[in-house]
C-alpha positions as CSV (number, residue, x, y, z in Angstrom):
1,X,-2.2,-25.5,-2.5
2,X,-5.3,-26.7,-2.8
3,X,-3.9,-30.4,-1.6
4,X,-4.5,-28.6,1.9
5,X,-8.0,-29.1,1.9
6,X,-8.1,-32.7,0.3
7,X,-5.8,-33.8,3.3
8,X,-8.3,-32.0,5.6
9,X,-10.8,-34.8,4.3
10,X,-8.2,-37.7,4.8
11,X,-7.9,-36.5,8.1
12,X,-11.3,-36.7,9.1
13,X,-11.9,-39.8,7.3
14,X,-8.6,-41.1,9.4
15,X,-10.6,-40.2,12.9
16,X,-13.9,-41.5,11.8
17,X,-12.7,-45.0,10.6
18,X,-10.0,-45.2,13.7
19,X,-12.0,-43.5,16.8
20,X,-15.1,-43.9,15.7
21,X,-16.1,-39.8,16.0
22,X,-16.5,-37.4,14.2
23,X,-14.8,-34.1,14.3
24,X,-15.4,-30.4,13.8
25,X,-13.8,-29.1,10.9
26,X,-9.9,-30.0,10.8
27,X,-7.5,-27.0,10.6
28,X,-4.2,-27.3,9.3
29,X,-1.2,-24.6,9.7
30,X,2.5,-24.5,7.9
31,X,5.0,-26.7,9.6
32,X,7.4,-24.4,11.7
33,X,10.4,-24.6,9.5
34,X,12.6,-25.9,12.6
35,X,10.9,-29.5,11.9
36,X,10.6,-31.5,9.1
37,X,7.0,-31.6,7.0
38,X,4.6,-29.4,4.8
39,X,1.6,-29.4,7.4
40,X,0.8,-29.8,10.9
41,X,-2.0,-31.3,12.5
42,X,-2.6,-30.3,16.3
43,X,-4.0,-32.8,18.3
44,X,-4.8,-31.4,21.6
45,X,-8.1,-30.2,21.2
46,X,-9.2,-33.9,20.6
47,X,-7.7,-35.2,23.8
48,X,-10.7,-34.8,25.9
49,X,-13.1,-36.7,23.1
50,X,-11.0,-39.2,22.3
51,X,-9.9,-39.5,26.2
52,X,-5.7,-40.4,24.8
53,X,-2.9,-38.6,24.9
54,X,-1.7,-35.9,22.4
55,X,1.1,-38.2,20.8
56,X,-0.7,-41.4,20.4
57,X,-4.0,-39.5,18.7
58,X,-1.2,-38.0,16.5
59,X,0.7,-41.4,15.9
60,X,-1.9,-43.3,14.8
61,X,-3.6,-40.3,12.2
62,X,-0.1,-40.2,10.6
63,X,0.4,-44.4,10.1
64,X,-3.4,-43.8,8.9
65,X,-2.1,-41.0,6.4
66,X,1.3,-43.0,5.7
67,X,-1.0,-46.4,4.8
68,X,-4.1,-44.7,3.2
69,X,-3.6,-41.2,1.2
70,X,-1.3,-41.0,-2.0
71,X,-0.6,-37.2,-0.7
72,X,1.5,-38.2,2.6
73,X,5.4,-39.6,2.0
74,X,6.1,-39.3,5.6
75,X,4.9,-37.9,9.0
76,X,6.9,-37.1,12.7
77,X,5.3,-36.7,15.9
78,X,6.5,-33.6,18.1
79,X,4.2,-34.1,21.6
80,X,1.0,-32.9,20.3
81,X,2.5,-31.9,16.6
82,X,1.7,-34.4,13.8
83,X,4.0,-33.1,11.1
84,X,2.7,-33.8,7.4
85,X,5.5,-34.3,4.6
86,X,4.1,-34.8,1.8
87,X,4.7,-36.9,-1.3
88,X,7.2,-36.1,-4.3
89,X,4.4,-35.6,-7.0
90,X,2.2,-33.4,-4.9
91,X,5.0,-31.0,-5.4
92,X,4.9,-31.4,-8.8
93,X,1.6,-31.7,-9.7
94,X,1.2,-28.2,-7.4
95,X,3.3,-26.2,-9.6
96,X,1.9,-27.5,-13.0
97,X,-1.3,-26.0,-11.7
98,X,0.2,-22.7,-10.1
99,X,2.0,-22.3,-13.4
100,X,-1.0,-22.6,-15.5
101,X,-2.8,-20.3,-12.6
102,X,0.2,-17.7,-13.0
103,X,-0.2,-17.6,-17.1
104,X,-3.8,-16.6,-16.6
105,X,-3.7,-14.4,-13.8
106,X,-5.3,-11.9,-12.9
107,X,-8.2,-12.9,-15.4
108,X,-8.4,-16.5,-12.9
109,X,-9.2,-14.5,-9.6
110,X,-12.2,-15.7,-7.1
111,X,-14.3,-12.6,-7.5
112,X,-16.6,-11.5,-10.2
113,X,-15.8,-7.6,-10.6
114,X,-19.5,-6.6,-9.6
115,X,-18.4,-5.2,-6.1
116,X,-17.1,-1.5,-6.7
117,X,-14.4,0.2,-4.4
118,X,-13.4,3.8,-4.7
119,X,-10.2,3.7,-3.5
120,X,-9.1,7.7,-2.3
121,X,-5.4,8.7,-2.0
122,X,-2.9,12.0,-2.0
123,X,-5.5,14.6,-1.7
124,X,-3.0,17.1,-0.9
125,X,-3.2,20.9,-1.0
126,X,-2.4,23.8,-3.4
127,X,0.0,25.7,-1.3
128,X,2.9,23.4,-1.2
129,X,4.4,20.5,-2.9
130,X,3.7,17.3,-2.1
131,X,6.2,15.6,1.1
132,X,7.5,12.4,2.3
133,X,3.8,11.6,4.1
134,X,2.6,12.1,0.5
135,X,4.6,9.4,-0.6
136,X,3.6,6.6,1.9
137,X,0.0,7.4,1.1
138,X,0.4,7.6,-2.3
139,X,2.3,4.4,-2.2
140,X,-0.4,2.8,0.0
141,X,-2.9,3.8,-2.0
142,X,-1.8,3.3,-5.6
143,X,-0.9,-0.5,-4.4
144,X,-4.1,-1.4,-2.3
145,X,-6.1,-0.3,-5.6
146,X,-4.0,-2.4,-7.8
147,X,-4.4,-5.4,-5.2
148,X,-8.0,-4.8,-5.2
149,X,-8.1,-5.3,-8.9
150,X,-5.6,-8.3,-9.2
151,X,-8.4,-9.6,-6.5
152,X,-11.3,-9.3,-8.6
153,X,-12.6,-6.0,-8.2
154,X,-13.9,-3.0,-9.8
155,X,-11.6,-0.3,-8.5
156,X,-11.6,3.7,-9.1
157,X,-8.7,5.6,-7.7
158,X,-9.7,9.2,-6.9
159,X,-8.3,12.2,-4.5
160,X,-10.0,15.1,-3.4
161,X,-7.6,18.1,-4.0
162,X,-7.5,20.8,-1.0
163,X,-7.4,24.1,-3.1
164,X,-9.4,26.8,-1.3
165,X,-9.1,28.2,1.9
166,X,-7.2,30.2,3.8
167,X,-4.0,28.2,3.5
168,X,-4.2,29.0,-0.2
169,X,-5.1,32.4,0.0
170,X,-1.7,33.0,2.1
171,X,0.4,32.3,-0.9
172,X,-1.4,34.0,-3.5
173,X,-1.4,37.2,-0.7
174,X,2.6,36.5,-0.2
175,X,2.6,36.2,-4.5
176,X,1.2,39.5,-5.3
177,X,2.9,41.1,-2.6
178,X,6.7,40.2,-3.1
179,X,6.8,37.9,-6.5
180,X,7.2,40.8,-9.4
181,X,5.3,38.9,-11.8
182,X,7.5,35.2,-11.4
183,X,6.2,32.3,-13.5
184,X,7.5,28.8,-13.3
185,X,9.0,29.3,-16.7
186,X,11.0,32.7,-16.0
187,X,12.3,31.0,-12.6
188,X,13.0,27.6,-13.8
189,X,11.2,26.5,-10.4
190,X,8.5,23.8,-10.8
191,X,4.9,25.2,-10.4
192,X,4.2,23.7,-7.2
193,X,8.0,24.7,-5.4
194,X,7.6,28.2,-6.7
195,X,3.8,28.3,-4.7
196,X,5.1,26.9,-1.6
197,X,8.0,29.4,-1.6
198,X,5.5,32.3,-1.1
199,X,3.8,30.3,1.2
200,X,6.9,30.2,3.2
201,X,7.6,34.1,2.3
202,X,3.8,34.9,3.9
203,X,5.1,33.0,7.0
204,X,8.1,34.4,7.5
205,X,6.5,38.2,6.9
206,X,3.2,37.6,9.0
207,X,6.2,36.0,12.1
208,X,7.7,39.6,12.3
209,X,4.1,41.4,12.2
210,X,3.1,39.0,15.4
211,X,6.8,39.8,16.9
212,X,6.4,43.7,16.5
213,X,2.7,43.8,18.0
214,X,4.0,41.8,20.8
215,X,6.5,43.8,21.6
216,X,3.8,46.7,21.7
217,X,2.2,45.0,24.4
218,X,-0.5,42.6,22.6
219,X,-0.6,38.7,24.0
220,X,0.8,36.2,21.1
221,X,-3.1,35.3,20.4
222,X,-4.3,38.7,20.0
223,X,-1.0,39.8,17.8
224,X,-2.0,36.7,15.3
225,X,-5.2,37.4,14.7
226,X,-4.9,41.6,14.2
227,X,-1.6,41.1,12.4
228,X,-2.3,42.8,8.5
229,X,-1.1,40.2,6.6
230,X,-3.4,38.0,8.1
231,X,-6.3,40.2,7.9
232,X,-5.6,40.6,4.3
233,X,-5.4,37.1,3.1
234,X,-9.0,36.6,5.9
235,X,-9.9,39.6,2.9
236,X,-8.7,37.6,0.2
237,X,-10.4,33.9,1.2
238,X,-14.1,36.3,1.4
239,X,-13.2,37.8,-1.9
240,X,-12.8,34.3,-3.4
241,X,-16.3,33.3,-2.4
242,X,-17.7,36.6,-3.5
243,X,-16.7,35.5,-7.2
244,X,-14.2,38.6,-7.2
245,X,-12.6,38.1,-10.9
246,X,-9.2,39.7,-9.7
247,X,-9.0,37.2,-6.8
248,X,-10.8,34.4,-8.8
249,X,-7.8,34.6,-12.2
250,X,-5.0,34.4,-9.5
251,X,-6.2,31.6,-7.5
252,X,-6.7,29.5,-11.3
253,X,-3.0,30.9,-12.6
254,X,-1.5,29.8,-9.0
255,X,-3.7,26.4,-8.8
256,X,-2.6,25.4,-12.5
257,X,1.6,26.0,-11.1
258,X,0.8,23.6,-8.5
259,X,-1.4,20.9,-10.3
260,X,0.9,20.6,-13.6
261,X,3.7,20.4,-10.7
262,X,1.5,17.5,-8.9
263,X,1.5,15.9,-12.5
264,X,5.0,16.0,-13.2
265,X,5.5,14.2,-9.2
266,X,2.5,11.7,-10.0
267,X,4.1,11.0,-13.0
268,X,7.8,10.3,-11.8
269,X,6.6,8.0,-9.2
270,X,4.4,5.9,-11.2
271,X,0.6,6.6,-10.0
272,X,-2.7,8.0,-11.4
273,X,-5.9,8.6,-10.4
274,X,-9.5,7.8,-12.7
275,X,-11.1,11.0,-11.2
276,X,-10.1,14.0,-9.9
277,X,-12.1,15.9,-7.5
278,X,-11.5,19.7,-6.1
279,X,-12.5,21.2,-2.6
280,X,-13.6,24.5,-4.7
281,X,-16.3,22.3,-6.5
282,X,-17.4,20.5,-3.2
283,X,-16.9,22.4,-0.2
284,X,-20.9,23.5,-0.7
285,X,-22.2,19.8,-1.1
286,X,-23.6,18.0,2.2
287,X,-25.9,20.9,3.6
288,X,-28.8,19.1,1.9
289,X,-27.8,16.1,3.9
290,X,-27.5,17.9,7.4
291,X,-30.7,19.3,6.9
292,X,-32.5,15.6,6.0
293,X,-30.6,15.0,9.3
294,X,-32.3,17.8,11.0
295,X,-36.1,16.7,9.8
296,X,-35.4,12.8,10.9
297,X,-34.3,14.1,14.1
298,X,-30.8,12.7,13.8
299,X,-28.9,16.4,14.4
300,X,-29.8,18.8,17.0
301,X,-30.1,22.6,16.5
302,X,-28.6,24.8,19.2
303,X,-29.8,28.4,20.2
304,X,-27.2,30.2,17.8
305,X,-28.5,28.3,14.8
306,X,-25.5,25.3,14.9
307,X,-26.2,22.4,14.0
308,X,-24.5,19.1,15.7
309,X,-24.9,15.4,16.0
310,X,-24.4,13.5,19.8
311,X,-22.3,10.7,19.4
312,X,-21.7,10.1,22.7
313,X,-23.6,6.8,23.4
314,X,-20.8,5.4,20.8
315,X,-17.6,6.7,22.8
316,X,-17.5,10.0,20.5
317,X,-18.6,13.4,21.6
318,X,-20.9,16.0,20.0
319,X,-20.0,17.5,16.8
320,X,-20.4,20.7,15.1
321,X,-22.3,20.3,11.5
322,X,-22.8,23.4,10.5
323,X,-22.0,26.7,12.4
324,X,-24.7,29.4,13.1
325,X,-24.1,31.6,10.2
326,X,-25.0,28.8,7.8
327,X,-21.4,28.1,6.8
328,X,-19.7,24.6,6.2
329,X,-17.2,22.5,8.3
330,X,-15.0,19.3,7.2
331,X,-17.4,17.0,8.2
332,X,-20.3,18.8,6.2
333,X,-17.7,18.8,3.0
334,X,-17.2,15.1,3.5
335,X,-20.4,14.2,4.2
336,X,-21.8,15.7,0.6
337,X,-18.4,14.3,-1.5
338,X,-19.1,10.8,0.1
339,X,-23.0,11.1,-1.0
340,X,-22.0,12.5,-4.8
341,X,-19.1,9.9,-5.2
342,X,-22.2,6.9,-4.6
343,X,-24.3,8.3,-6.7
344,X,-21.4,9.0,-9.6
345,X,-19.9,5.4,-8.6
346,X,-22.4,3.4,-6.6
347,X,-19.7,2.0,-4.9
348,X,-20.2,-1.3,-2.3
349,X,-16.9,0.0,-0.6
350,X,-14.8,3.4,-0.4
351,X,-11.4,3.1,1.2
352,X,-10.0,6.5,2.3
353,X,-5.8,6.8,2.6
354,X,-5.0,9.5,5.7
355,X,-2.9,9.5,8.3
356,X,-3.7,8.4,11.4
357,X,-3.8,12.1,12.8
358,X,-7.7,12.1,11.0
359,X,-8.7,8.6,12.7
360,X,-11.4,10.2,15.0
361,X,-12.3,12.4,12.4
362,X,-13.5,9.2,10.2
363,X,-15.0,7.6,13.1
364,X,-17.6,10.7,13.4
365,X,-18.3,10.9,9.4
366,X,-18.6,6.8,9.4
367,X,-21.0,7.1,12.4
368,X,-23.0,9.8,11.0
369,X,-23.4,8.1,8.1
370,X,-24.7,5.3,9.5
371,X,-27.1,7.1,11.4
372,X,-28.3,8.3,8.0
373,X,-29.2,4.8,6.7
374,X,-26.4,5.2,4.0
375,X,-26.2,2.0,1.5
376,X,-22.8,2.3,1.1
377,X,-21.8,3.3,5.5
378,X,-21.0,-0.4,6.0
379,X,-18.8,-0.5,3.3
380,X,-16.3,2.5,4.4
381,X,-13.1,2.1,5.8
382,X,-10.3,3.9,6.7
383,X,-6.9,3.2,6.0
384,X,-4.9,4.9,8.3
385,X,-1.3,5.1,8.8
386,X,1.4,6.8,10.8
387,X,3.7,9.4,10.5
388,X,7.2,8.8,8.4
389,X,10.4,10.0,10.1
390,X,13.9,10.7,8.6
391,X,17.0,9.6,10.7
392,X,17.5,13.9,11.6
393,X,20.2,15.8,9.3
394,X,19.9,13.0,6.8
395,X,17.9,15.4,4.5
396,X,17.0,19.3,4.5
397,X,13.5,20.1,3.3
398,X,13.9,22.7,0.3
399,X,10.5,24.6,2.3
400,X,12.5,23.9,6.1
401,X,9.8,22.3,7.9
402,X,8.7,18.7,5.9
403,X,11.0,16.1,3.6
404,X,10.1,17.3,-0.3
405,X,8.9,14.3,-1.9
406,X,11.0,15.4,-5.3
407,X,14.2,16.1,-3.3
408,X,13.6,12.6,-1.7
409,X,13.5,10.7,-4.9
410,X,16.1,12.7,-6.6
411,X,18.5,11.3,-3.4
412,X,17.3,8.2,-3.7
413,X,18.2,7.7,-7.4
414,X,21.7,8.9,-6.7
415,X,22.0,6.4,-3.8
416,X,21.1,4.0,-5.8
417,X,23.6,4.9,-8.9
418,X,26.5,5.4,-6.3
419,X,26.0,2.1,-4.3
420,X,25.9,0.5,-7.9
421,X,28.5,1.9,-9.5
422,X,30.4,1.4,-6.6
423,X,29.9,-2.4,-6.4
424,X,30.4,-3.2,-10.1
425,X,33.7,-0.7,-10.3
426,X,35.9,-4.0,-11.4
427,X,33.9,-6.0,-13.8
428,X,33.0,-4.6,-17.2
429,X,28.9,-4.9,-16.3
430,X,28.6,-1.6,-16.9
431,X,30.0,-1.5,-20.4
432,X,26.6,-3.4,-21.6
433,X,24.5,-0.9,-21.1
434,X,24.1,2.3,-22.6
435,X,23.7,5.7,-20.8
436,X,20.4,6.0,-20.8
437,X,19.8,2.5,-20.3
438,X,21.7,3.0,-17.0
439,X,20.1,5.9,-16.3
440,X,16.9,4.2,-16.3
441,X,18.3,1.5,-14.0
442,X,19.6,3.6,-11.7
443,X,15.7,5.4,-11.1
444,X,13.8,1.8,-11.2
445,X,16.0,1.0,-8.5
446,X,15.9,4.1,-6.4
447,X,12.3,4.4,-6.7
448,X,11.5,0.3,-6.4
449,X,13.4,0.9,-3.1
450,X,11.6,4.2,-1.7
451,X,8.1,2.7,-2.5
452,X,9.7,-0.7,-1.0
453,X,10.6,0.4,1.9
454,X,7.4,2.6,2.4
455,X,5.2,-0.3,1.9
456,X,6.7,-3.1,3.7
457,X,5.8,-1.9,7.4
458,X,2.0,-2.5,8.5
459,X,0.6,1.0,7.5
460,X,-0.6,1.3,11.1
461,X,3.2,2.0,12.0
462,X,4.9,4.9,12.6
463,X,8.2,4.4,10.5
464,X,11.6,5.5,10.3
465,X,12.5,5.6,6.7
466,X,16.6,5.9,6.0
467,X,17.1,6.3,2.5
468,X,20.6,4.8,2.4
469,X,19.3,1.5,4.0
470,X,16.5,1.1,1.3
471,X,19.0,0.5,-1.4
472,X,20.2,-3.1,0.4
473,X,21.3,-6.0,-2.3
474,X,21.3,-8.5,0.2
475,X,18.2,-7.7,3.0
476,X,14.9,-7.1,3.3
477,X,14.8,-4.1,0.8
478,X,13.8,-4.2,-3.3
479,X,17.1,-3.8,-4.9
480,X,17.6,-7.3,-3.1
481,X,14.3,-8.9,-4.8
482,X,14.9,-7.0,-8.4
483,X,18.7,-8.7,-8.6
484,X,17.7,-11.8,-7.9
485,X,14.7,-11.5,-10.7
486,X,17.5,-10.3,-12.9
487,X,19.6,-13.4,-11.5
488,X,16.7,-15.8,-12.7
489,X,16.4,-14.2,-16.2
490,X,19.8,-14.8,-16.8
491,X,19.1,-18.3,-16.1
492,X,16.2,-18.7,-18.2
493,X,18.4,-16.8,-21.1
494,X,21.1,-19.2,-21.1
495,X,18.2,-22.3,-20.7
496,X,16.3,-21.4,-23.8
497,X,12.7,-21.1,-24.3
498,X,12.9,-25.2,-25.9
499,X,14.2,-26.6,-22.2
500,X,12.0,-24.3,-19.9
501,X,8.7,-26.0,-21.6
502,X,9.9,-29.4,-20.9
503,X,9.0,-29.0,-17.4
504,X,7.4,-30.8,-14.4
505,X,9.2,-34.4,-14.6
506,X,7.8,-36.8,-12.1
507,X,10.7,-38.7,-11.4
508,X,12.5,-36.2,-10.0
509,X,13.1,-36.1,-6.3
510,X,12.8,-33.4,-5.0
511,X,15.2,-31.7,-2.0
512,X,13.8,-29.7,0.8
513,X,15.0,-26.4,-0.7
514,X,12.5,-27.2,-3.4
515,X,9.4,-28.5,-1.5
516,X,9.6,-24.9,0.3
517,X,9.9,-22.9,-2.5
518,X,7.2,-24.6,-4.3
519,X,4.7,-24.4,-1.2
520,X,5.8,-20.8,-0.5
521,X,5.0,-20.6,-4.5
522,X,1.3,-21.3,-4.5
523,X,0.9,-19.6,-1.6
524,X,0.7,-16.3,-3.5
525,X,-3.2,-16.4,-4.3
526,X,-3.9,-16.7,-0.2
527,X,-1.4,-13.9,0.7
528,X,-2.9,-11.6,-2.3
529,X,-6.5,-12.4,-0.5
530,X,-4.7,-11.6,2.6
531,X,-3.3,-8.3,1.3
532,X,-6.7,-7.1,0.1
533,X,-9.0,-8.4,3.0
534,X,-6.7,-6.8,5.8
535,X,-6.1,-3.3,3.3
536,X,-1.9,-3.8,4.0
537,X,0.1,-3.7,0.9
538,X,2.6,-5.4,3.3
539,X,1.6,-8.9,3.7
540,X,2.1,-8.9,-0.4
541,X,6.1,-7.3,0.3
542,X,7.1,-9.2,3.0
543,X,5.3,-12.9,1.0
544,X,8.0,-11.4,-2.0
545,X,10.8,-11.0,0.1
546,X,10.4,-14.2,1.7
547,X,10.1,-16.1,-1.8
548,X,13.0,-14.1,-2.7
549,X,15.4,-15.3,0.2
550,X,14.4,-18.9,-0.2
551,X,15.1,-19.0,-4.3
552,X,18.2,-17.6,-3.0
553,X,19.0,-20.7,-0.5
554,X,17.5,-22.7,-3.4
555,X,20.1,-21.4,-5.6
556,X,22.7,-21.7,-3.2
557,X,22.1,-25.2,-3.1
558,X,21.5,-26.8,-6.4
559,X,23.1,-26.6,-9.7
560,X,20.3,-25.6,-12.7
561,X,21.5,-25.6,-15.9
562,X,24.2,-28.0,-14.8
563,X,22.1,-30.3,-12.6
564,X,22.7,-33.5,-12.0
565,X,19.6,-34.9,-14.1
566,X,18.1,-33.6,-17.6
567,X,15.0,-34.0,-15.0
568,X,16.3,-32.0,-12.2
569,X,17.0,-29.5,-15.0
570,X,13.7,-29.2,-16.3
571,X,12.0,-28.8,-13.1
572,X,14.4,-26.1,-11.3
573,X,14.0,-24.1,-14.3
574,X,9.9,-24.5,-14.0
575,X,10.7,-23.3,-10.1
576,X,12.8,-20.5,-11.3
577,X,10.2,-18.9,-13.8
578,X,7.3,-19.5,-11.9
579,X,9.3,-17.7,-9.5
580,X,10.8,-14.7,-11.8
581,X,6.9,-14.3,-13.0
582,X,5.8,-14.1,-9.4
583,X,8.4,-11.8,-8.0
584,X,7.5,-9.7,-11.6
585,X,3.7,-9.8,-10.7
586,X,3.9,-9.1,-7.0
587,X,6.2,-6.3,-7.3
588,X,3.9,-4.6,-9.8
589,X,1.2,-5.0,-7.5
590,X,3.1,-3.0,-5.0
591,X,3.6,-0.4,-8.4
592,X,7.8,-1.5,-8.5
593,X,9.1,-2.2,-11.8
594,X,11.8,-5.5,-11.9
595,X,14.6,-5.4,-14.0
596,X,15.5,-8.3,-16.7
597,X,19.2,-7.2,-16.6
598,X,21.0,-5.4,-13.9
């Protein structure tokens, strides 16, 4: 409302011309909704200037206001609290201009586009399917890009895909050992299931070799590390980086399973990357930079050829760079992909999406590259976030040891076609739609409530997500927020487009249902700057839900089509599509489709 900063100024003026001082900037904050008003104005801080007490500083600023500015109707005075209500056409006037703001966003936003921010999600790896963690960070990140944009920016979504190593090697090993020549298409499995299957099989095999050499005597550490199987794929992984073409064709074959698999995941739950880039391509990169390190004295070298960086003086410890035989680490991998990413992207900013489990990790490569002189080190951040637990024997992992992300979605779906069928069993709702139409229904509401319910909690939290209480009609969930959209296009429907454009009448007073949900309206620019400046997707869902629950009260209250004025009409149905066009917008933000009928 950008009547906040124009009363800002009538304050001022208001202690100027009646104390005869002036003031440091005035600060306004949202009345508490347990009192009546728009605004509040504390006073306290003035006390000792002014030498009065709270109440009467606050008294007279509101008969100032009351006598002198066109914005105030009406103040109260609670101790120190001067309460602001503001006057019937400042409502009005507000959402004529947040409606034309709406119709051009996001072409209207503050920035210019010139800042570029790589935005890095998923990067999972090749030897399993993706989980339920996968899904909160894809989630996270898919929806901080897209706020990014709506803000202004020049965005690029990226992952770096884990597909070497000896993680991967393990299931190719397991693969050409026990799988008799299986293909996705002669199993029916999906690529990335039938690779994490022999990744389980390896596990389970290479278990029993460590059991048996125990039980000849060996300690649990020796028996992992002489164990065959794991000697072979140790065989295997050198191979690979030798170029062997035997080793080399079945890491592509297996890789291509997996990444079509990824795809088909990526494409279910609505996100996409710009670029793609692969360990196998990178895993080299960054020894340049260690050794530019070395000659500016930055890194140390150590007898056995090691090189490390002391980060001690910044609460960090020392850390390994390269090893002694010349060979890479994480930190030199990230340290190259962040240097060819600038120089593909130039980038001001580069978010990265990993759990918090990596949060140290990011504070080394951050510090390092600041020691480097990096352009862009000031500009890096990491989004971190915690873990995602189930309720336990809610759900059984098709591998046994994480939540599948497919299995998850799949569930969810159901849920939500059982919990709707359920509740519509006596009226003939579902008769209008067709199958398919249902079907589709049934999966924008499963998966608006997954990515919901993933995204609403502060991504520093550890959550608890319960898959039944994410499909919720009535709470804090998205089945809630896409009913009452399909609620309001019903409205609109039965309106017609020739009485929704006779809008904004002057005359009409409004009630206190409708001076909220009009403030709460135009408060969607700030909480979108919010949601981007504090990287949480979750100021913009829990701004949504709150808009949702007070159209609800709104609706509760007041008649629309019926109202008691041709006036009242006309501006509750201006509320109720500026609202329906802001629950739309906000909820595609967050990448959450909103149905028109449901």
């Amino acid at each position: 409302m950008n009547v906040q900063a124009q009363l800002e100024n009538a304050i001022s003026t208001a202690i100027r011309e009646l104390f005869d001082t002036e003031t440091a900037a005035v600060s306004l904050q949202p009345t508490r909704k347990e009192f009546k008003g728009t605004y509040t104005f504390v006073t306290f801080p003035l006390t000792k200037t002014l030498r009065r007490k709270p109440e009467e500083i606050a008294q007279a600023i509101g008969e100032w206001l009351q006598s002198n500015s066109p914005l105030v109707r009406a103040f109260n005075v609670v101790k120190g609290f001067l309460n602001i209500e503001l006057s019937n056409e400042v409502f009005v006037h507000a959402l004529a201009d947040y409606s034309r703001w709406l119709e051009a966003f996001p072409n209207n936003t503050r920035h210019s586009k010139q800042e570029k921010v790589v935005v890095e999600y998923s990067s999972p790896n090749t030897n399993k399917p993706l989980h339920l963690g996968h899904l909160r960070n894809n989630f996270l990140g898919y929806s901080m890009a897209t706020i990014l944009e709506a803000n202004g920016y020049d965005v690029h979504k990226t992952q770096i895909i884990n597909d070497r190593g000896i993680h991967i090697c393990k299931s190719m090993l397991a693969y050409q050992r026990f799988g008799k020549g299986e293909t996705p298409e002669s199993s029916g499995i999906k690529g990335d299931h039938l690779v994490g299957h022999y990744y389980v099989v390896f596990e389970k095999h290479y278990r029993e070799q460590v059991k048996a050499l125990m039980e000849q005597g060996m300690s649990k550490e020796e028996a992992e590390k002489e164990a065959p199987l794991m000697k072979e794929a140790q065989e295997m992984l050198r191979q690979w980086e030798a170029g062997n073409p035997e080793v080399r064709a079945l890491w592509e074959k297996m890789n291509r399973w997996v990444l079509d698999g990824f795809d088909e995941t990526y494409r279910k739950i609505g996100v996409s990357f710009d670029s793609v880039y692969y360990e196998s391509d990178t895993y080299l990169l960054g020894k340049d930079i260690v050794e530019e390190g070395l000659q500016k004295g930055i890194f140390f070298k150590k007898e056995d050829g090691s090189v490390w960086v002391d980060l001690s003086d910044e609460g960090l410890d020392q850390k390994l760079l390269l090893r002694g035989d010349g060979t890479s680490v994480y930190i030199t991998q990230d340290l190259g992909t962040a240097e060819k990413r600038y120089q593909e992207h130039h980038m001001q900013r580069m978010i990265y999406v990993v759990g918090n489990e990596q949060d140290y990790h990011f504070k080394v490569l951050f510090a390092i590259l600041k020691r480097l002189g990096r352009p862009y080190a000031d500009g890096l951040f990491h989004l971190s976030y915690g873990m995602v637990d189930l309720p336990s024997g809610k759900m059984k992992s098709r591998e046994g040891t994480v939540v599948d992300a497919d299995d998850l979605v799949a569930e969810v779906i159901d849920i939500a076609r059982q919990i709707t069928e359920e509740k519509l069993k006596n009226s003939d709702m579902l008769d209008s739609f067709t199958p398919d139409e249902l079907n589709k229904l049934y999966e924008i509401i499963g998966l608006g409530a997954l990515k919901y319910f993933l995204v609403r909690v502060d991504p520093k939290k550890r959550m608890l997500f319960n898959p039944q209480e994410s499909i919720d009609f009535e709470g804090d969930a998205a089945p809630f927020i896409q009913y009452t959209h399909a609620r309001i296009c019903s409205v609109l429907r039965k309106a017609g487009e020739s009485q929704i454009k006779a809008a904004f009448p002057e005359n009409h007073a409004l009630s206190e249902q409708e001076e909220q949900l009009v403030f709460t309206l135009t408060q969607f620019p700030e909480k979108l700057d919010e949601a981007a400046r504090t990287y949480a997707p979750s100021v913009l869902a829990q701004y949504i839900y709150e808009l949702t629950r007070l159209y609800n009260s709104f609706y509760a209250h007041h008649s629309i089509l019926k109202a008691e004025t041709s006036e009242a009409a006309s501006f509750r149905l201006a509320i109720s599509q500026a609202t329906a066009q802001t629950i739309r917008k906000g909820m595609q933000l967050l990448g959450i489709e909103v149905p028109e009928r449901m």
